[in-house]
C-alpha positions as a Markdown table, in Angstrom:
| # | Residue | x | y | z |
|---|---|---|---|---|
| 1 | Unk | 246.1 | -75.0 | 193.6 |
| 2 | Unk | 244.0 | -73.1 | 191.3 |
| 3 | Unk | 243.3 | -73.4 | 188.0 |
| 4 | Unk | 244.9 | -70.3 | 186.6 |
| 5 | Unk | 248.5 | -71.5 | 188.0 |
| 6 | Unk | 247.8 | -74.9 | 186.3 |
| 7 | Unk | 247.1 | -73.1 | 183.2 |
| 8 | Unk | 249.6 | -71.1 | 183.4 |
| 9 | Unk | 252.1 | -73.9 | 183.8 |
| 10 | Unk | 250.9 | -75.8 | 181.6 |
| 11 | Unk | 251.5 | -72.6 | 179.2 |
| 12 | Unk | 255.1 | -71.9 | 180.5 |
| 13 | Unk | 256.3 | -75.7 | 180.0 |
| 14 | Unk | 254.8 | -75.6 | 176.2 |
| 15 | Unk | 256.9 | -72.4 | 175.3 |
| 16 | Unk | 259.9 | -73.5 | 176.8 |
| 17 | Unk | 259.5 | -77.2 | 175.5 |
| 18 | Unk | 259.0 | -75.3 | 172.3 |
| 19 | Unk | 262.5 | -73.5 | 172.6 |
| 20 | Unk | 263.8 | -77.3 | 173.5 |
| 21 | Unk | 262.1 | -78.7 | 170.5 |
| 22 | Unk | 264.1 | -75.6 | 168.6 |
| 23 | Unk | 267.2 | -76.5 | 170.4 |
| 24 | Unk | 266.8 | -80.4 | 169.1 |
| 25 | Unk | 265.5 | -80.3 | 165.5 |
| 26 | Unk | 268.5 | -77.6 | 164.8 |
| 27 | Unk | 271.4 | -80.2 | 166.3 |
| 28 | Unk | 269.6 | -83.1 | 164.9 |
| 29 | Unk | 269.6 | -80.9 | 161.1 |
| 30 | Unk | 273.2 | -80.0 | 161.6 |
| 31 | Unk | 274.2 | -83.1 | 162.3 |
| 32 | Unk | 272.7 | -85.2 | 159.7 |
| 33 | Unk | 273.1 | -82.8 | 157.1 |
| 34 | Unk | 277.1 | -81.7 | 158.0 |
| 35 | Unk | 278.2 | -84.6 | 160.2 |
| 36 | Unk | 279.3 | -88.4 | 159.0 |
| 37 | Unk | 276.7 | -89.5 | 161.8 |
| 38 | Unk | 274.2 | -92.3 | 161.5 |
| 39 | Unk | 271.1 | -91.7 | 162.0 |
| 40 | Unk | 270.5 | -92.4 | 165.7 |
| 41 | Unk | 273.6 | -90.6 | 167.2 |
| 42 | Unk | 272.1 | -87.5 | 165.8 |
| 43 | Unk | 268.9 | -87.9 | 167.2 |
| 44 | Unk | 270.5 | -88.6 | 170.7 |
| 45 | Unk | 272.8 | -85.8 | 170.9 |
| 46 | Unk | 270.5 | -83.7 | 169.6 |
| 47 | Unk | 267.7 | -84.8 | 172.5 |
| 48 | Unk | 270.7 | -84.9 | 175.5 |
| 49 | Unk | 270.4 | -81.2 | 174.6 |
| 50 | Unk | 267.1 | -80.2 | 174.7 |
| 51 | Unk | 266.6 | -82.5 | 177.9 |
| 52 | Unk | 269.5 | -80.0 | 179.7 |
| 53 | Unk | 267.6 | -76.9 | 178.1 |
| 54 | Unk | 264.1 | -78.2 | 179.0 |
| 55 | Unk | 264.7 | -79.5 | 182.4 |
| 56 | Unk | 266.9 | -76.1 | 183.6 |
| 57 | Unk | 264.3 | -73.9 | 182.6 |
| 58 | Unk | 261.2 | -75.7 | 183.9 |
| 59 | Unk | 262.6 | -76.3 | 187.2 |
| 60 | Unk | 263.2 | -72.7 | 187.8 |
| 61 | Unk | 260.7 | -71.1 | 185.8 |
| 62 | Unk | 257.3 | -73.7 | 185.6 |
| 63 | Unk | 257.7 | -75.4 | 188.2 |
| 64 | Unk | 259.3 | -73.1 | 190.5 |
| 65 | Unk | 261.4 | -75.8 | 192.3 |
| 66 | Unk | 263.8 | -75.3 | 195.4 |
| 67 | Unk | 264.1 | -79.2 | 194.8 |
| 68 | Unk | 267.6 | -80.4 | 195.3 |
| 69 | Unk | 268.5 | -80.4 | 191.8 |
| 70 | Unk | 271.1 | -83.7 | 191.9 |
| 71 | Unk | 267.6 | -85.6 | 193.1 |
| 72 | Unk | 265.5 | -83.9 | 190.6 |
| 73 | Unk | 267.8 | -84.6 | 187.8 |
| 74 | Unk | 268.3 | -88.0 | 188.3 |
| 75 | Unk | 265.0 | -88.2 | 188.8 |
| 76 | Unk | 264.3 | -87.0 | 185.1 |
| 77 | Unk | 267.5 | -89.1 | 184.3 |
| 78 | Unk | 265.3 | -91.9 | 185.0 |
| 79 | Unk | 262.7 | -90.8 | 182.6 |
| 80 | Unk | 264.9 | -90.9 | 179.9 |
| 81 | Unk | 266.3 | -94.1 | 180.9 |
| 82 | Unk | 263.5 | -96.0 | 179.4 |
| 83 | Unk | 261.8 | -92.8 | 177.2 |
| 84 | Unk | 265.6 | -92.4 | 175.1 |
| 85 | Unk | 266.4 | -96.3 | 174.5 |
| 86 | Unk | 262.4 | -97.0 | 173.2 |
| 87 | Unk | 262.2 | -93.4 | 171.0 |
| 88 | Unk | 265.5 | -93.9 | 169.9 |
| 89 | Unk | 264.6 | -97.8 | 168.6 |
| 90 | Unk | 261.2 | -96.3 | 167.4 |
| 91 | Unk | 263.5 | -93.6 | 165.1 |
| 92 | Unk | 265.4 | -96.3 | 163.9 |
| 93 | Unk | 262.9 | -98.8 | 162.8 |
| 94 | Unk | 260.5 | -95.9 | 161.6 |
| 95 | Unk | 263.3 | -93.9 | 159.4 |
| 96 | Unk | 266.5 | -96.6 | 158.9 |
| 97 | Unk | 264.3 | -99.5 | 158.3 |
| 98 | Unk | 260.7 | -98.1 | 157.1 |
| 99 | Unk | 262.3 | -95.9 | 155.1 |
| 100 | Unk | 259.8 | -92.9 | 156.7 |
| 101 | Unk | 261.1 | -89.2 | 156.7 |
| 102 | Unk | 263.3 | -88.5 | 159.1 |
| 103 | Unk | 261.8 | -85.1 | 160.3 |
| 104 | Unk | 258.7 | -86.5 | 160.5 |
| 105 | Unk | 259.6 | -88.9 | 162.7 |
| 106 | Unk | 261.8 | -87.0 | 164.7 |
| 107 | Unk | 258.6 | -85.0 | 165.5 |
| 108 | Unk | 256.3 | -87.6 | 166.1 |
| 109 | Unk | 258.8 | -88.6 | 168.9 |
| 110 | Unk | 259.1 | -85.0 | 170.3 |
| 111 | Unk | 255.3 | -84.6 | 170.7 |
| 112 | Unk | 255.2 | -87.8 | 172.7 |
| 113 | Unk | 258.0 | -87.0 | 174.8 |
| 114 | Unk | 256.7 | -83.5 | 175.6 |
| 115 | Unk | 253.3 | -84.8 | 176.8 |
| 116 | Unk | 254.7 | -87.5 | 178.3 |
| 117 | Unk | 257.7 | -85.2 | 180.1 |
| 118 | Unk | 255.2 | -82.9 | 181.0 |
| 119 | Unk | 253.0 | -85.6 | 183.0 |
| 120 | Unk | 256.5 | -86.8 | 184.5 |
| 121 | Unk | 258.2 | -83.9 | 185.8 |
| 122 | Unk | 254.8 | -82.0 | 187.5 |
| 123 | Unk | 253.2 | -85.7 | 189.0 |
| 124 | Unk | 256.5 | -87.0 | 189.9 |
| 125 | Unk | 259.5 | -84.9 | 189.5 |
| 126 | Unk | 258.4 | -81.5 | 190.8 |
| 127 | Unk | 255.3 | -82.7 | 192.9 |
| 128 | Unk | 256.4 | -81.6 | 196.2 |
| 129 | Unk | 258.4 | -79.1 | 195.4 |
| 130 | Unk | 256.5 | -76.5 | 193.2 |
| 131 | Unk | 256.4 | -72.7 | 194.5 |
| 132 | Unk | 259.0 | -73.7 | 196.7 |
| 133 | Unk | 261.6 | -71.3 | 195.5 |
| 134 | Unk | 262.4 | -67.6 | 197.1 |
| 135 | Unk | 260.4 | -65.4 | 194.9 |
């Protein structure tokens, strides 16, 4: 695979992990500004629907991935098995016990979960499967 696709992927999955990240900080503001929430519930709701955005659009678009999409999304299910219980105990310590901002946080935890995502779903995920769709 050339260098110019990875690029270009690379490229694709930042803009749409850009719309996710869009997608998440709105919810998460809505809901902690307008919602009786605590802290964490907005945070998870907020990154269940960036995950749906992010994952629907890469598949198709990045990754170009005739991958059976049950196996695929558990798959990335499984990701955020362990990455949504750690980020989510890392929000609360940081912001409900540290007392740190909880934007700031919020985005410390979206830049590692977009690198780390990223690494993920094209080394595992999407590996065998990319440019496997009907162009």
């Amino acid at each position: 695979m050339s260098n110019k696709k990875e690029i270009l992927r690379a490229v694709k999955f930042t803009l749409f992990s850009i719309s996710a990240g869009i997608i998440q900080i709105l919810t998460f503001t809505l809901l902690n500004e307008f919602a009786d929430f605590p802290f964490w519930p907005c945070y998870l709701i907020a990154l269940i629907l960036s995950v749906v955005w992010n994952f629907t659009l890469n598949r198709k678009y990045t990754f170009h991935s005739a991958n059976n999409v049950p196996i695929a999304m558990l798959k990335t299910l499984a990701f955020y098995a362990v990455f949504t219980p750690l980020s989510t105990l890392l929000e609360y310590y940081l912001a409900d016990k540290m007392g740190y901002n909880e934007y700031l946080v919020t985005a410390l935890n979206m830049i590692l979960n977009f690198v780390l995502e990223y690494l993920y779903q094209r080394f595992y995920v999407f590996k065998d499967s990319i440019e496997t769709d009907k162009k």
